[in-house]
BALOBA-1460 file (C-alpha; in Angstrom, 3 decimals):
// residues 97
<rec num="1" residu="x" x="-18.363" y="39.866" z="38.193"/>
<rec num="2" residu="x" x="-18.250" y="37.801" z="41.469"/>
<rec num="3" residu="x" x="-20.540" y="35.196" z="40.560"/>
<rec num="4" residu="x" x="-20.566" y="31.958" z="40.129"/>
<rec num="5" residu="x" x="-21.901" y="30.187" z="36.711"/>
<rec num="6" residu="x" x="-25.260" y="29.623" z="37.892"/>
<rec num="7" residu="x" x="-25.648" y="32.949" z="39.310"/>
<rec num="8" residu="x" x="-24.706" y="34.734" z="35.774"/>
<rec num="9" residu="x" x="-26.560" y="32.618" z="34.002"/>
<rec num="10" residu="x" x="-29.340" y="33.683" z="36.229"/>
<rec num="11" residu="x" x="-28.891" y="37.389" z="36.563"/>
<rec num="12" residu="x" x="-27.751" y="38.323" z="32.909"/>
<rec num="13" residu="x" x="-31.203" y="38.050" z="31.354"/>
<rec num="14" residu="x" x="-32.935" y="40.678" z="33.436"/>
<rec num="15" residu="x" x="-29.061" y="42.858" z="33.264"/>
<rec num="16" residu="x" x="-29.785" y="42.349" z="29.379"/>
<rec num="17" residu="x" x="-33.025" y="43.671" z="29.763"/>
<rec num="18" residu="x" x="-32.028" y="46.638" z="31.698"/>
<rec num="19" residu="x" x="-29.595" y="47.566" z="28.941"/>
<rec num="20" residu="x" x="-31.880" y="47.542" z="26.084"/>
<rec num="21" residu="x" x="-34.607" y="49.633" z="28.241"/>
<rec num="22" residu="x" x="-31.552" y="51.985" z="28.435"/>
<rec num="23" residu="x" x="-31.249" y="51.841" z="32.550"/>
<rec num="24" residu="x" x="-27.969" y="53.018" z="32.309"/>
<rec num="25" residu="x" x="-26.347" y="49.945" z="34.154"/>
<rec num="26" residu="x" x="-22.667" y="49.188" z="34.535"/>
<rec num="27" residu="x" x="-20.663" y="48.460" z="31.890"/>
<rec num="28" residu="x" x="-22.183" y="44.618" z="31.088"/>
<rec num="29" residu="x" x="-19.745" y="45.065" z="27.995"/>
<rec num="30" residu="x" x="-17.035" y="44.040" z="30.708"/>
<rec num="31" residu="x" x="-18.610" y="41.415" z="32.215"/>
<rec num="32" residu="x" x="-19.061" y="39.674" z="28.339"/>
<rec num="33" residu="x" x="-15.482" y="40.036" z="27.445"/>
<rec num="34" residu="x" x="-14.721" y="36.383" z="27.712"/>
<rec num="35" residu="x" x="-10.852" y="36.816" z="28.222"/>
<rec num="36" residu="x" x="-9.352" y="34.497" z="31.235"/>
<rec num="37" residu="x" x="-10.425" y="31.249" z="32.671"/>
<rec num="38" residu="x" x="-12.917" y="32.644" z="34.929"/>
<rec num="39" residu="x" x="-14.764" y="34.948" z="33.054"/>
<rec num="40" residu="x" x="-15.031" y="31.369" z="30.444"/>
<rec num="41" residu="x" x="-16.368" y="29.693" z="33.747"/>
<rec num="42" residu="x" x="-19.252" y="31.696" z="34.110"/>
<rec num="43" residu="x" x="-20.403" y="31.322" z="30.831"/>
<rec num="44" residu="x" x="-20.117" y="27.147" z="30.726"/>
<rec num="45" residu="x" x="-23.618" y="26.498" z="31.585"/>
<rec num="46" residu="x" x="-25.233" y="28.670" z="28.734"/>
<rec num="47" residu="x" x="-26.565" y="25.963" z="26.062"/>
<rec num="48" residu="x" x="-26.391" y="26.646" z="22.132"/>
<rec num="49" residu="x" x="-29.732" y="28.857" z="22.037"/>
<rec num="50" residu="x" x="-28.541" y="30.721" z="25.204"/>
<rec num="51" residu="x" x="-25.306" y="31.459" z="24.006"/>
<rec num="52" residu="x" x="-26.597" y="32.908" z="20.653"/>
<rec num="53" residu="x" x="-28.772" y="35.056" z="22.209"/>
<rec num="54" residu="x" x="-25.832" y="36.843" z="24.201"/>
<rec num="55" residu="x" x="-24.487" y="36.969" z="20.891"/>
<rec num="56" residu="x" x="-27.534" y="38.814" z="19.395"/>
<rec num="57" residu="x" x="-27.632" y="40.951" z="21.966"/>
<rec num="58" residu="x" x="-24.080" y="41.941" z="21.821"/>
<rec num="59" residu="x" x="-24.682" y="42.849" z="18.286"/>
<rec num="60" residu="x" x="-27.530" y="44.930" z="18.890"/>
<rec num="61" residu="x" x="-25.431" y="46.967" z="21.439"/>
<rec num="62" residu="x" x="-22.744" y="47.321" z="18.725"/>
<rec num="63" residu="x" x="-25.836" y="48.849" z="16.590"/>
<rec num="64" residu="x" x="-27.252" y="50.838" z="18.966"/>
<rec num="65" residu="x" x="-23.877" y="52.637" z="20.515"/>
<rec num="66" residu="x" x="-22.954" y="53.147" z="16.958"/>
<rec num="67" residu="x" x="-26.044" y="54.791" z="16.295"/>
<rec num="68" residu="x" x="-25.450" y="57.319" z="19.516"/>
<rec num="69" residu="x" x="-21.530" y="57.383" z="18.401"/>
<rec num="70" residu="x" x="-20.607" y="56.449" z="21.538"/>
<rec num="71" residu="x" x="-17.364" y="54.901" z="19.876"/>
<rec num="72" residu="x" x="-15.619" y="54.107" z="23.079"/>
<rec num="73" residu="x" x="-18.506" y="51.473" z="24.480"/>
<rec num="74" residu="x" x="-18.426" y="50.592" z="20.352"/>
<rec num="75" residu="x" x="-15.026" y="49.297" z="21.106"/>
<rec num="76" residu="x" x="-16.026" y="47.252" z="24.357"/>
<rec num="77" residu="x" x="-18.481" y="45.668" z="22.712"/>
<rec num="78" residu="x" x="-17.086" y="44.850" z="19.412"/>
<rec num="79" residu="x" x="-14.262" y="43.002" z="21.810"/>
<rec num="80" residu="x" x="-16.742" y="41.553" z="24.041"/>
<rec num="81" residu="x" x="-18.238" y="40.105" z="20.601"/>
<rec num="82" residu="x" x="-15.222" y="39.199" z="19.438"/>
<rec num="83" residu="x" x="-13.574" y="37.774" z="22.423"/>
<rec num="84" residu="x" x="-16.209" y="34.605" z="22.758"/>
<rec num="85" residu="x" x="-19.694" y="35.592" z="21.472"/>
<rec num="86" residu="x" x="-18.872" y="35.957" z="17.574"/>
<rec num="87" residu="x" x="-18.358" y="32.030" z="17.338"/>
<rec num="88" residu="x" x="-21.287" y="31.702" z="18.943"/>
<rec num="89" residu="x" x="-23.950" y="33.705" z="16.519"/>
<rec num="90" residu="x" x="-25.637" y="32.075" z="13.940"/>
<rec num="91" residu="x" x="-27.521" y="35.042" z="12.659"/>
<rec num="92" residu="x" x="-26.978" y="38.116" z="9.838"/>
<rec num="93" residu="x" x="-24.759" y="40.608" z="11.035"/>
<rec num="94" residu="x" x="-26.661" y="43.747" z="11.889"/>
<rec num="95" residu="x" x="-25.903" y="46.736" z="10.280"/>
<rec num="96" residu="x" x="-26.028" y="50.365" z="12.684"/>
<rec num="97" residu="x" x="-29.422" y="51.976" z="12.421"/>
């Protein structure tokens, strides 16, 4: 949460990664909940195609936690999604699995 734009841009791939190998990492919902000024900042350099793959990716994690019915990190990331990343997707909304 203390980096710069650059820096996220750089380091959320391989934290994505992580996440869908089921690492257990911090809560990356948090860091995707686009909801001040600075947390907007970070996320200025992503182009189109960038930006709709955090989107996808969001949505998976929706899928998956609701699959596990881990409602609580359902909620983070259906505000994370919400909060910035929803006008970003271009795609069909996944269904849970």
């Amino acid at each position: 949460s203390f980096l710069d734009a650059i820096g996220f841009r750089y380091y959320l791939a391989p934290a994505m990664i992580r996440w869908l190998r089921d690492e257990g990492l911090s809560d990356v919902s948090f860091h995707l909940h686009i909801d001040s000024e600075y947390a907007l900042d970070q996320v200025r350099l992503f182009d189109a195609d960038q930006s709709r793959v955090v989107a996808r990716f969001v949505q998976i994690m929706i899928a998956m936690h609701g699959y596990k019915k881990h409602r609580r990190s359902v909620k983070a990331w259906t505000e994370a999604y919400d909060s910035h990343w929803r006008s970003k997707d271009r795609g069909t909304p996944l269904e849970e699995v």
